[in-house]
N, C-alpha and C positions, 0 to 999 in steps of 0.2 A: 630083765633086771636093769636099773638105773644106777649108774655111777655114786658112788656116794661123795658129800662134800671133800673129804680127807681120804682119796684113791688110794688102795694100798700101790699102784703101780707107781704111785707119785712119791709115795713117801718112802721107800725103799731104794738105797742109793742105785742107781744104774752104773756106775763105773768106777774103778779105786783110783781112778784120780779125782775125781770129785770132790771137792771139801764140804759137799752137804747138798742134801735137797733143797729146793726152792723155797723159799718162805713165802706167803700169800702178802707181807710185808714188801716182798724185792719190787723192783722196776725189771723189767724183758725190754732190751734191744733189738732192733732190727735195722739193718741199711737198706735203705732205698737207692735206688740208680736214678739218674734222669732221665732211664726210655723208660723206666716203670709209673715216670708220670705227667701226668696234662692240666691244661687249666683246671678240669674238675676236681683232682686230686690225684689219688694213686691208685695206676692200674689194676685190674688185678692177677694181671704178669707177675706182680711182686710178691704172688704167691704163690710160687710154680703149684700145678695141679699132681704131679707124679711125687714132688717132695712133701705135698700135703698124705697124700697117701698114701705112701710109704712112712709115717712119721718123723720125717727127717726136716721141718721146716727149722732153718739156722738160727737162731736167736743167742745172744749173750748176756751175762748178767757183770754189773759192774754194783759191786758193794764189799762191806767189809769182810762178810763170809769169804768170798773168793778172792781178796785180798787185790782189786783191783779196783782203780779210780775212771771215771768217767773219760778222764784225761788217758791213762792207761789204756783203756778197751779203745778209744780212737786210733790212739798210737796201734795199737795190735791189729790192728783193722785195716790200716793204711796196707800193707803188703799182701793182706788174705782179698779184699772185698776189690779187685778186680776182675772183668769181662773178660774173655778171651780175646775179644778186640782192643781192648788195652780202658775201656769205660770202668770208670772208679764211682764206686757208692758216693754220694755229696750231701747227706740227709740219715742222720741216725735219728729212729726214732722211739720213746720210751712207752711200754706200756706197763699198768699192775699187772702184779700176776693173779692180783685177786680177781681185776676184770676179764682177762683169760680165762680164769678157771671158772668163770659166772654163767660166761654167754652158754645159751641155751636154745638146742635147736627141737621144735615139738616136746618140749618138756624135758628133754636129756642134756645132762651137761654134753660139751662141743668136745673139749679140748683138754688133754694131758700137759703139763709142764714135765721133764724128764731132763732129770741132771745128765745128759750125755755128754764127755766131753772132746767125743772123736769130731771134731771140725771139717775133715775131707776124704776122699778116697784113698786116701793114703795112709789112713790111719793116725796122722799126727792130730795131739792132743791138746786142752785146752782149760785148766778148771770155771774157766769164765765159761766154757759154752754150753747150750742147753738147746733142746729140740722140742718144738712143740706138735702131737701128734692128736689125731683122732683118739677120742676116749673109746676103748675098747668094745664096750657094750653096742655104743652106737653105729660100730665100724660096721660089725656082724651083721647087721640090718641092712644095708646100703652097699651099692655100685659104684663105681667110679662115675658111672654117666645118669645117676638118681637128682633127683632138683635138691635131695638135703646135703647131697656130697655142694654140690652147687652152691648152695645155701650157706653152708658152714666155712667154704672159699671166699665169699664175698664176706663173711662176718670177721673172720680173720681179716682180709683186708680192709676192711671199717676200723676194728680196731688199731690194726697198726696207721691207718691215715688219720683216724682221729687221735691219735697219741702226742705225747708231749716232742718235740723237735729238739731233744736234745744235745744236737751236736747240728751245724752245718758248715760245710766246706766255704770259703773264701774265694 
C-alpha cells in the first residue's frame, strides 16, 4: 500500500499543544552545525541515522499558525541548538513542506511531516516544533542498513542543503 498524498497520520494533530497540522503551504527549519558541513556542502551527519528512524528528525516551523516569527524561532533556538561540547547551530535552513512530502523513494512518498511538539528528552514542549519521520508504509519494507533507508538519509539531507539559508550566525 502507498502512502497517499494527504496521510491521515499527517493530518491528524499529534499533540494538544499543537496549534495545527502542517500546511503543505509552511516552510520546515532545520539547524545545521559547522562539523555537519564541508566545502561540498552538508554532511550527512546532519541527519542522524537513529533520529531518522526512530521518526524523531527535529525540524521547526516559524509562521502565523504557530504564532512565531522567523526572528522568534532564532531567538528560541539560541539556548536549545547547542552540542554538548558547547558547538551552536550557525545556519538555519528552510525547506517546503510540500517538497518533503513530494520526495519519493522507488515510487513511495519518503517522508511524514508530524505536528510533534515534545522538542527533547525531557519532555519539554514547543508549538513551533515538528518531527519529520519515515512514511509508514515504507518503513514496514526496509532495515535500517537497506540502500533505500540510505537513500532516503541522503535525500533528506539534499533537501535540507539545497533549502533556503534563512537565518545565518554573524
Amino acid at each position: 500500500m502507498v502512502c497517499p498524498p494527504v496521510c491521515p497520520r499527517e493530518q491528524t494533530p499529534r499533540d494538544p499543544d499543537s496549534l495545527g497540522v502542517i500546511g503543505s503551504e509552511e516552510s520546515i527549519y532545520r539547524g545545521v552545525f559547522p562539523s555537519d558541513r564541508n566545502k561540498a556542502g552538508v554532511k550527512r551527519s546532519a541527519i542522524a541515522a537513529k533520529q531518522l528512524w526512530n521518526g524523531q528528525i527535529s525540524v521547526w516551523r516559524a509562521c502565523p499558525l504557530v504564532e512565531t516569527s522567523l526572528d522568534q524561532l532564532v531567538a528560541l533556538l539560541e539556548p536549545l541548538l547547542v552540542r554538548p561540547k558547547g558547538e551552536k547551530y550557525d545556519h538555519l535552513k528552510s525547506v517546503p513542506a510540500s517538497l518533503i512530502r513530494a520526495h519519493q523513494v522507488d515510487g513511495e512518498r519518503s517522508f511524514h511531516l508530524l505536528d510533534e511538539c515534545e522538542y527533547d528528552d525531557h519532555g519539554n514542549k514547543h508549538p513551533a516544533h515538528a518531527q519529520i519521520a519515515i512514511c509508514e508504509h515504507l518503513k514496514q519494507k526496509i532495515t535500517e542498513s537497506d540502500d533505500i533507508f540510505i537513500a532516503l538519509r541522503e535525500g533528506l539531507k539534499l533537501l535540507v542543503e539545497t533549502g533556503h539559508l534563512a537565518w545565518q550566525r554573524q
